[in-house]
N, C-alpha and C positions, 0 to 999 in steps of 0.2 A: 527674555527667553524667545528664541528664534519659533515657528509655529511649524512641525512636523504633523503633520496626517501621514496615513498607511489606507491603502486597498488591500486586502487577504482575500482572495480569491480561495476558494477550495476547488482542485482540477479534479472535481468525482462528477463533473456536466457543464454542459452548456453556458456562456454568460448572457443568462438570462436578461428582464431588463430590468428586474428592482434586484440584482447586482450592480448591473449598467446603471441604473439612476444612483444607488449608494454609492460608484464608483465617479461620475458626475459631480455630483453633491463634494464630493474631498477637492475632487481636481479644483473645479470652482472654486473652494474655500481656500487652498493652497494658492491660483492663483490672482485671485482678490489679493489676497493679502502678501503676496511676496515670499511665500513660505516654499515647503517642500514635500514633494509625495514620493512616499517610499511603499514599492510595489512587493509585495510578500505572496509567494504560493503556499498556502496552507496544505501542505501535502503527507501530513503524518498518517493519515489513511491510507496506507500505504497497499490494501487490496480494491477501493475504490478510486483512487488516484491515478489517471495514469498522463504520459506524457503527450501524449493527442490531444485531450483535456486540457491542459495547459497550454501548448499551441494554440489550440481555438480560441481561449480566453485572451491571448496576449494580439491575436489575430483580429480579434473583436474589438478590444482596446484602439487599438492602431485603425483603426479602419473608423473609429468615431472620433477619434482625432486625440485622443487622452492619453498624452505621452508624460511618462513618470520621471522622476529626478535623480531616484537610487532604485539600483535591483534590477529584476527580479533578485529577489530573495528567497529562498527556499527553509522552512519550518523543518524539513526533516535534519536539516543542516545543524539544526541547532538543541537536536536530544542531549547532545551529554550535557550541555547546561542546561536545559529543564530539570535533570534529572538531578541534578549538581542542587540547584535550589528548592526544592522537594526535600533533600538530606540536607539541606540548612536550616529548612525549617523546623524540622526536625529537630534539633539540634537548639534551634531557638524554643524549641516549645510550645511553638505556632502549630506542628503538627506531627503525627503518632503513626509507628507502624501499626496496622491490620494483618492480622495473621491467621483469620475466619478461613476456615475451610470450607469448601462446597456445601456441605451438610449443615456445617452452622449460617452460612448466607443464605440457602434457603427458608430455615426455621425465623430468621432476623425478617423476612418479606412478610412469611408466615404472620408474627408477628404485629410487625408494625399493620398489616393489613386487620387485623383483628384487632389492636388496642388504638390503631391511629396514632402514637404516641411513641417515647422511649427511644435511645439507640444503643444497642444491645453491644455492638463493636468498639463502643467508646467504654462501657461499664469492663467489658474484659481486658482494654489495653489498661486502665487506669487501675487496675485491678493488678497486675505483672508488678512484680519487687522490680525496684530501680537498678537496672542493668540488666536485666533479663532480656527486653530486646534488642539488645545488641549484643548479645550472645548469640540468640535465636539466629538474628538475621549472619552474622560471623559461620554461622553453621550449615547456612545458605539453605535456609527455610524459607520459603515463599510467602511475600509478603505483598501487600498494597500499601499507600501511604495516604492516609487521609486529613485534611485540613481541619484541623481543631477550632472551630465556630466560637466568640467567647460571646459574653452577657450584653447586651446592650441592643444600640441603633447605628445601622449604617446609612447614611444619607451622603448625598450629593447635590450640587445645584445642575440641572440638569438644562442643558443650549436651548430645548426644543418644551420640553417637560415643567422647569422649575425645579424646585426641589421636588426630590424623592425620598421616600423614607421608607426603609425596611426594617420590621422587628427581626433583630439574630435567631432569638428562638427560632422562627419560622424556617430556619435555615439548618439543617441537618449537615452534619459532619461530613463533607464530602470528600470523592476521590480525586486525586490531584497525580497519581502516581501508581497505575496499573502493574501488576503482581509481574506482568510480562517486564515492566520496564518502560514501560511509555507512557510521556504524559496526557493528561488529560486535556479540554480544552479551554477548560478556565486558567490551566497552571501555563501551559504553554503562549498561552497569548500574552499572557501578563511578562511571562518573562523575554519575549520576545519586541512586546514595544516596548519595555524598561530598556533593555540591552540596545532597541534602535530611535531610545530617546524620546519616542512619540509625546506630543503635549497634547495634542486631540484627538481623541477617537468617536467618529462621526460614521454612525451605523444605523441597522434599521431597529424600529421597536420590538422586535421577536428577542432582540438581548438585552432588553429591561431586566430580566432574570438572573442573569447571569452576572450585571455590571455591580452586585451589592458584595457577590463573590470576590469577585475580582478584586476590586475597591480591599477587599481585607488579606487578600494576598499580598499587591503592594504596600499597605502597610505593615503587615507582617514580618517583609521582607526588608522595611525600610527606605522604599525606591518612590519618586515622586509619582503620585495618583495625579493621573489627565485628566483633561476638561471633559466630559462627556457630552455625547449631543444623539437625541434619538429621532430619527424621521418615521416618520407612520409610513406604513404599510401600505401596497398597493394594492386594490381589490380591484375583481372583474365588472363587468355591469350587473353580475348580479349580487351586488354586495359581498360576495364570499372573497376570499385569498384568490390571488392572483394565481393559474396554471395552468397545464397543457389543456385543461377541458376547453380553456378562454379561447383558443387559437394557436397561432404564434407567440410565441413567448420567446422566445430567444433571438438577440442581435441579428445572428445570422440568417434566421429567417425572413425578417424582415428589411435586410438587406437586398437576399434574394426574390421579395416582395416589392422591390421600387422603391424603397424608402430613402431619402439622402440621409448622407450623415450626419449632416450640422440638424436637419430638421429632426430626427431623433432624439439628439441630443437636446434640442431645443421644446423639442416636445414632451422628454422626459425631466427635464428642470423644472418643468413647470407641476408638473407632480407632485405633491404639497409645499411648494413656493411662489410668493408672487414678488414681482419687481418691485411693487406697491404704485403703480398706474396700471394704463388697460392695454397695455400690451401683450400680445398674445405670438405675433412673427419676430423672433429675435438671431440675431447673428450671436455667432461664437462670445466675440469682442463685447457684444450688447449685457451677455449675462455676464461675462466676467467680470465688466462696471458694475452691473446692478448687484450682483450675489450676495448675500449676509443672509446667517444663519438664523437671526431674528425674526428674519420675514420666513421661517418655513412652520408649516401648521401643525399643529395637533391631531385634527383628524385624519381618518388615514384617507388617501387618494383615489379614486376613478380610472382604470385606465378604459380609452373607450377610443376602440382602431378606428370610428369614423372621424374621430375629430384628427386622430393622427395623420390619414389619408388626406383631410381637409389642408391643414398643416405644410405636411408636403408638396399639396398644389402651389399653395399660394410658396414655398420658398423657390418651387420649381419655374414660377410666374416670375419671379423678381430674381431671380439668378439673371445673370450674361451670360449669353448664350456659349460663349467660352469656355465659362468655368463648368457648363454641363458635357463638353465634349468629351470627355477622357471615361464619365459614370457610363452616355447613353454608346462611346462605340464597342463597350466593353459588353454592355447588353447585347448590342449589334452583332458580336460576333461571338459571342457565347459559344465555349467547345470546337472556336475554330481562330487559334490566336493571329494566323495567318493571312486570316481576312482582315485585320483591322489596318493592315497599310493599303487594301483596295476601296477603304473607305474616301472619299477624297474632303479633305478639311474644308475647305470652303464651301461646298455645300453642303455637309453637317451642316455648319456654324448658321448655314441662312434657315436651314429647315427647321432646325431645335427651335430657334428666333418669330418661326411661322406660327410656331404649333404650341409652344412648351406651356403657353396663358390655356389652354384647354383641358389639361391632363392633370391628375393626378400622384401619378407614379410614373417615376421611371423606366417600367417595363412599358405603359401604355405609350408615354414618348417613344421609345423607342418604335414600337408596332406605327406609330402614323408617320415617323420620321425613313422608314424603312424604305417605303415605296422611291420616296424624293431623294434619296442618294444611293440608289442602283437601278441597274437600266436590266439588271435579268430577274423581271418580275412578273408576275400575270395577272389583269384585271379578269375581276370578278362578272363571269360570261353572266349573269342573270342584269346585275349592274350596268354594263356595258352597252348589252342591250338596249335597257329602257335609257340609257342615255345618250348615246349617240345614236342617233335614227340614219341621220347622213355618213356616208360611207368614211 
């Protein structure tokens, strides 16, 4: 079996970086292994979704160097088979129309909130004489479609985890097929890596939840269940989930922070994985030798912008001065594309070469590199001063 991963991107924000690291994480293990990444925009939210969002995401991608093999692909593309296998299952007996009105789905919250217990939506469909809901729905009554849970244990051996085990009980009859017509996002994902073959799906731990789901839809459905694999979660320094409180959070800001690409990249790999030595500066090439999904941990990760800053010096130190000339003249001439043919190449290339072992970041290179390849600049008159005394 040939080894397929998928990236799903959802276009409702930014590609943040523990998208970026999960998106990482695939690339790597695709090409380790010879395999293939197939890029999917998860865009059935379709009033938080929009096409800007998606631009940004594929813009971020590209600009970290993670070019995909199939796709983009588009999820909204493919409702009428979500919705096709939802009435299959149906069909199979895997799962039941819901035809709970407003008033009865409140009394069912009512409910369960008060007894903890019971599902009220299951007792009334099983309760319908046989053929009734398909009358009902023939009659173009309004329905939702819910995945019929059966008795037992779902488990998995899980790349990251080991085995996992869920009791079904604990598992309530869920919605897989919105009264509107659209699926849900357990239904739709399952039928979307079946339909695109997927044999791994390598995500973060916040879908431990969902994958016991999932796991009983492909079977349900008869479609081969993927290898699962969960990376932990990336916290701030102060132990909590990673977000905008942290800083920067998203690619492009930290683009526009001086950050290179490969050192990102390389910086975010290393986010619950290790080579298995003490390597810590690694090229593109470096991790794609080392990458295996055995060596990623358990607990969840650190992110912490000083080691990342740190990170970046040192790739920005052992670059050629060359390869920095295209990041630091574009800094150079920021909002003025015109100035970058008055830059003149060869003294870039010696100044980047003077300097670049001092700095940090990109933008900083650029601010010391500024002076030494333009001649319409002004020293600093308090400077100037105390330093040249003779005329």
């Amino acid at each position: 079996m040939s080894l397929r991963v998928r990236f799903p991107p959802s276009p409702t924000g930014f590609l943040h970086v523990g998208r970026a690291r999960t998106a990482i994480f695939n690339w790597l293990f695709a090409r380790r292994n010879g395999g293939t990444l197939v890029l999917r925009i998860e865009d059935t939210d379709r009033e938080r979704s929009s096409d800007e969002m998606t631009r940004t995401i594929l813009d971020g991608m590209r600009w970290l160097g993670l070019d995909w093999d199939e796709g983009p692909f588009f999820q909204s593309e493919g409702v009428a088979r979500h919705r096709a296998d939802a009435l299959d299952l149906v069909a199979r007996g895997r799962a039941y129309r819901d035809f709970s009105t407003d008033e009865e789905v409140e009394a069912d919250r009512a409910y369960q909130h008060q007894s903890g217990e019971g599902q009220p939506w299951r007792a009334r469909a099983l309760a319908q004489a046989p053929g009734i809901s398909d009358e009902r729905a023939a009659a173009g009554e309004p329905y939702a479609i819910r995945f019929h849970v059966p008795d037992g244990v779902t488990a998995w051996d899980d790349l990251v985890h080991g085995e996992r085990r869920f009791e079904n009980q604990e598992i309530a009859d869920f919605v897989i097929l919105r009264q509107d017509g659209s699926p849900t996002y357990n239904l739709a994902v399952v039928s979307d890596d079946a339909e695109m073959a997927i044999s791994h799906v390598v995500r973060g731990d916040d879908h431990l939840s969902n994958t016991p789901k999932q796991i009983l839809i492909y079977e349900a459905l008869e479609r081969p269940v993927p290898v699962f694999g969960h990376l932990p979660m990336i916290l701030g320094s102060d132990g909590k989930r990673l977000s905008s409180r942290h800083g920067a959070v998203s690619v492009e800001e930290y683009r526009d922070h001086g950050i290179l690409p490969w050192a990102l990249v390389n910086f975010l790999a290393l986010l619950g994985w290790s080579p298995g030595d003490d390597r810590e500066v690694m090229e593109i090439e470096e991790l794609v030798e080392a990458f295996s999904l055995e060596r990623v941990v358990k607990k969840s990760a650190v992110f912490d912008p000083e080691k990342l800053e740190w990170l970046n010096g040192r790739h920005l130190d052992r670059a050629p001065a060359a390869r920095l000339v295209p990041i630091v003249r574009d800094a150079l001439t920021s909002g003025d594309p015109e100035g970058r043919e008055e830059v003149d190449q060869g003294r870039l290339v010696d100044a980047i070469a003077a300097v670049k072992g001092s700095v940090r970041t990109v933008r900083a290179l650029a601010e010391q590199v500024d002076p030494l390849v333009r001649d319409d600049f002004r020293y600093e008159e308090k400077a100037a001063g105390k330093a040249w005394r003779e005329p």
